[in-house]
N, C-alpha and C positions, 0 to 999 in steps of 0.2 A: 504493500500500500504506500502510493504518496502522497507524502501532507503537505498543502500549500496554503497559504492566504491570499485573496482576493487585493487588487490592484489594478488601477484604473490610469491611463497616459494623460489625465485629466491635468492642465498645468499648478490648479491647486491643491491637488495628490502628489504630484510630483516635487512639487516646493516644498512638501515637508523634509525631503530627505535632503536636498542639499548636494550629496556628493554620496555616488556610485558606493563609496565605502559604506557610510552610514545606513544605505539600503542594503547592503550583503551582511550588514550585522543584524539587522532584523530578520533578514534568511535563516541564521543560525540555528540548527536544529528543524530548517523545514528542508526538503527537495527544490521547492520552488513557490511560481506566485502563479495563480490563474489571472489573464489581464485582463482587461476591458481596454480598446482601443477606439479612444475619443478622436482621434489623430495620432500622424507619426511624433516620437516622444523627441525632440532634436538633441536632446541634453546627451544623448545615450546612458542613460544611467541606469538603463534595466538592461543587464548581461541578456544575451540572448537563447544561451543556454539553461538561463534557471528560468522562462517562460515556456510550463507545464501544458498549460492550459487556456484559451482566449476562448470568452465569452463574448458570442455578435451582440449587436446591437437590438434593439427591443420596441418596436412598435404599439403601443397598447392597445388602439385602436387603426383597424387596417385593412379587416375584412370587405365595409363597402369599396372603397379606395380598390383593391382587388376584382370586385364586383363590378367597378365601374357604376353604381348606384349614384348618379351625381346631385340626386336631390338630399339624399342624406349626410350626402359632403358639404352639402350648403347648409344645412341645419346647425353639422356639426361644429364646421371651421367661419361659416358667415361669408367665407369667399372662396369660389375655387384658386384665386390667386394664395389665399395664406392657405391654401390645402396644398397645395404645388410645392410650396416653401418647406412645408411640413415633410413630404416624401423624399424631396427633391427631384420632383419630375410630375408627369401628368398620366405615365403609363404603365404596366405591371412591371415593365422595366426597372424601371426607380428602384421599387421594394428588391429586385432579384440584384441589380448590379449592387445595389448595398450591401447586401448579403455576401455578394460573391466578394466585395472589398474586403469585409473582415476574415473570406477564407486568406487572401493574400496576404493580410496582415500573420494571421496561423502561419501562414507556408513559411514566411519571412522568419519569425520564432524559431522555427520548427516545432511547434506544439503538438501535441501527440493528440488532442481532441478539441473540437470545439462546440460550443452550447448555443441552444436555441428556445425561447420560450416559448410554449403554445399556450397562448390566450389572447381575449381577445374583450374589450370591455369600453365603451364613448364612456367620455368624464361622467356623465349622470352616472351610466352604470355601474361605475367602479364606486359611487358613494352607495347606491341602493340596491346595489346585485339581483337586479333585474334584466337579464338578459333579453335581448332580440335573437343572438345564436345561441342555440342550444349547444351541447360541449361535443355535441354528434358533428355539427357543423362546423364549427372551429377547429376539431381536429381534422378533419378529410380537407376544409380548404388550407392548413397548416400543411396539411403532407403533400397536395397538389404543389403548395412554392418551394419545399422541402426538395421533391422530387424536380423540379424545375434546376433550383441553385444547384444541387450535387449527380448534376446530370453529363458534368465533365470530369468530374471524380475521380481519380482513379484506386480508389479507397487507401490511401495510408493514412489518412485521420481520419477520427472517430466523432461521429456526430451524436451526441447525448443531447434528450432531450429532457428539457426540466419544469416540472410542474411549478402551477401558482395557484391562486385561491381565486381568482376571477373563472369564467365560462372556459373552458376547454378541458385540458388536463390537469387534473386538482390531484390523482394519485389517490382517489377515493372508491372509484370504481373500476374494478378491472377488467370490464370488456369495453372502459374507453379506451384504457389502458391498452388493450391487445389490439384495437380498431387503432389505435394510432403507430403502435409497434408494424405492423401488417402491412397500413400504408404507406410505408417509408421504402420506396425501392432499394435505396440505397444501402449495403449489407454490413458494412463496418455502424451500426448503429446501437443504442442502447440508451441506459435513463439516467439520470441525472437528478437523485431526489435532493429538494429542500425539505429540511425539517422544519424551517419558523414558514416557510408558505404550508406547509401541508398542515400546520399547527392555526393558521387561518379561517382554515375550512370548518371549522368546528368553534364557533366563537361560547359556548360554556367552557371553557377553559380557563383557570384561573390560576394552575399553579403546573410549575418546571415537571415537576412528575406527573401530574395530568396529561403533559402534551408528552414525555414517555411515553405512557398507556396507550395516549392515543395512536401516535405510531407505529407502536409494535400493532395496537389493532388492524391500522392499515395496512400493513406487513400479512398479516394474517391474510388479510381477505387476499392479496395478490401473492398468496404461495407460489403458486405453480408457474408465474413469472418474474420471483423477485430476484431470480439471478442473474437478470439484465440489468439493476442497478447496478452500472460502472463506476460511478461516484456519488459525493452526498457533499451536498453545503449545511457545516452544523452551523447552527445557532438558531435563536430564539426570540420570541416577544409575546405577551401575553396581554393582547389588545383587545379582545372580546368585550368588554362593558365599551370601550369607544366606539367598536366598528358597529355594535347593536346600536348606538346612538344615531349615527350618522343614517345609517341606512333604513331607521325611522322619523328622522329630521331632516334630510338632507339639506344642502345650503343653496341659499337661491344662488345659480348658476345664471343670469339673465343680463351677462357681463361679455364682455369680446375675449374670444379665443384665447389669446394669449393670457389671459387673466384667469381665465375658467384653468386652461393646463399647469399653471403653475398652483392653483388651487390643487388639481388632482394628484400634482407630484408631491408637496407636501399633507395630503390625506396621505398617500401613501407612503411617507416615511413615516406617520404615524401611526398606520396598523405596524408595518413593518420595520421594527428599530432594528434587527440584525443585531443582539446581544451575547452574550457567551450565554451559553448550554449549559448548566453548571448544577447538576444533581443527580443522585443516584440515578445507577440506569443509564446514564448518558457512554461510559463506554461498555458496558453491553449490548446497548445497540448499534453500537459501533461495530462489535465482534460480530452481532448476527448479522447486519449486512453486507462487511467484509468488503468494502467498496475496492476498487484498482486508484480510484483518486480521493482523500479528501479532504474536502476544503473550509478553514477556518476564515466564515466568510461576515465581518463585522463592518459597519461605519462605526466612523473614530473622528477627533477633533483635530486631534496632528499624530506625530510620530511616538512621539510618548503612551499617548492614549491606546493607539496600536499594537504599541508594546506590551504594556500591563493587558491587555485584553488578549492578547494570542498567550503570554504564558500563563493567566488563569482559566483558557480555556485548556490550556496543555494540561494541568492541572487534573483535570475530568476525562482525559483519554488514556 
């Protein structure tokens, strides 16, 4: 198994470290980092050999856009101009050559896998989880772009795919779970569980060993395929009394675009804090799932903060 931390080319992720040293002392005792690639990082300060793993980039809303549905593009963005701005394009192109950028960025690494979220949710949705697609839908038009982007492949990285707690792949049900494994032509492929999104799906949850229970429960229901998970992002948050609030109040949204999105990114740092995992249980299920990758995956304030949170999560494994 390898263990990595999550890292972003973001240049105010990257400001905390300063100098290439300071970031290979925070490596110490990991394999590597899984990255997120905002852009190329100019500094070079991330060796290109300790980049394990790159996560693409993440659309939340995307389906009509896909669909080509341009009255709900206007609903949703107010203009097809700032819906353009949004993809970077006006055709299903946009969505696939993005994708295919962040395979370039992997190939460039050399990263042995890269991630892809399946879901799919318009800012209303994500405060009142009320879906337009059912998670039948999201998955099959997921594997349709899925199969598109890695249709020049020639499989030496691993496409994982990773659940969230919006409409699609939650890791709750496992004939979405096989409906979405199924659809994937592509054969170097497998899963990629979060445990603070799968810990979402369930908003009675109130405490660190609860959302245990609950995951070994989910574990449970998908026996007969849970040895496709090839990695696991630990960490946690126990958001349930907030995200019941929201999605019985939700906030007047009747603002322009760019107001409404920045709304819905910070709703969602607030279901989702990305905490250390820190209770019994936590490496037992560790051992039962036996990942190939995993990744201690936190937001943090700076480099410090980083610090104490990956060796008290080390702590529990």
């Amino acid at each position: 198994m390898k263990k990595l931390f999550n890292l972003t080319t973001d240049p105010v992720d990257m400001n905390r470290f300063g100098t290439r040293e300071k970031l290979l002392s925070l490596m110490d005792g990991f394999d590597g980092v899984e990255l997120l690639c905002y852009e190329p990082e100019p500094r070079n300060l991330i060796p290109e050999d300790r980049v394990i793993g790159l996560h693409m980039c993440y659309f939340p809303y995307w389906i009509d856009f896909w669909k080509g549905d341009e009255q709900a593009l206007l609903r949703e963005f107010g203009s097809l101009e700032e819906c353009e701005k949004y993809y970077g394009g006006t055709t299903q192109d946009a969505i696939v050559n993005r994708f295919r950028k962040d395979l370039e960025y992997a190939k460039q690494y050399k990263a042995e896998y890269v991630i892809f979220h399946v879901s799919e949710a318009s800012i209303y949705e994500s405060f009142t989880r009320k879906y337009k697609y059912t998670d039948e839908e999201v998955v099959d038009a997921a594997c349709e772009v899925l199969n598109e982007i890695f249709d020049r492949e020639d499989g030496k990285i691993a496409l994982l795919v990773e659940n969230l707690w919006l409409s699609g792949f939650t890791f709750t049900d496992p004939e979405i779970t096989k409906r979405l494994l199924d659809g994937i032509s592509y054969p170097k492929k497998g899963l990629l569980l979060d445990t603070g999104h799968l810990m979402h799906t369930n908003t009675n949850l109130r405490t660190q060993e609860e959302g245990v229970k609950y995951i070994n429960e989910m574990l449970d229901l998908h026996e007969d395929i849970a040895s496709a998970i090839r990695g696991v992002h630990l960490h946690q948050s126990l958001t349930g009394e907030y995200a019941e609030k929201k999605m019985a109040e939700p906030p007047s949204l009747n603002i322009p675009f760019k107001e409404r999105n920045l709304q819905s990114f910070y709703h969602a740092l607030s279901v989702d804090k990305h905490e250390p995992f820190t209770c019994a249980g936590v490496r037992e299920l560790i051992e039962r799932i036996a990942p190939e990758y995993l990744t201690f995956e936190f937001l943090s304030q700076d480099a410090s903060d980083l610090r104490e949170k990956l060796l008290l999560q080390n702590q529990y494994i």
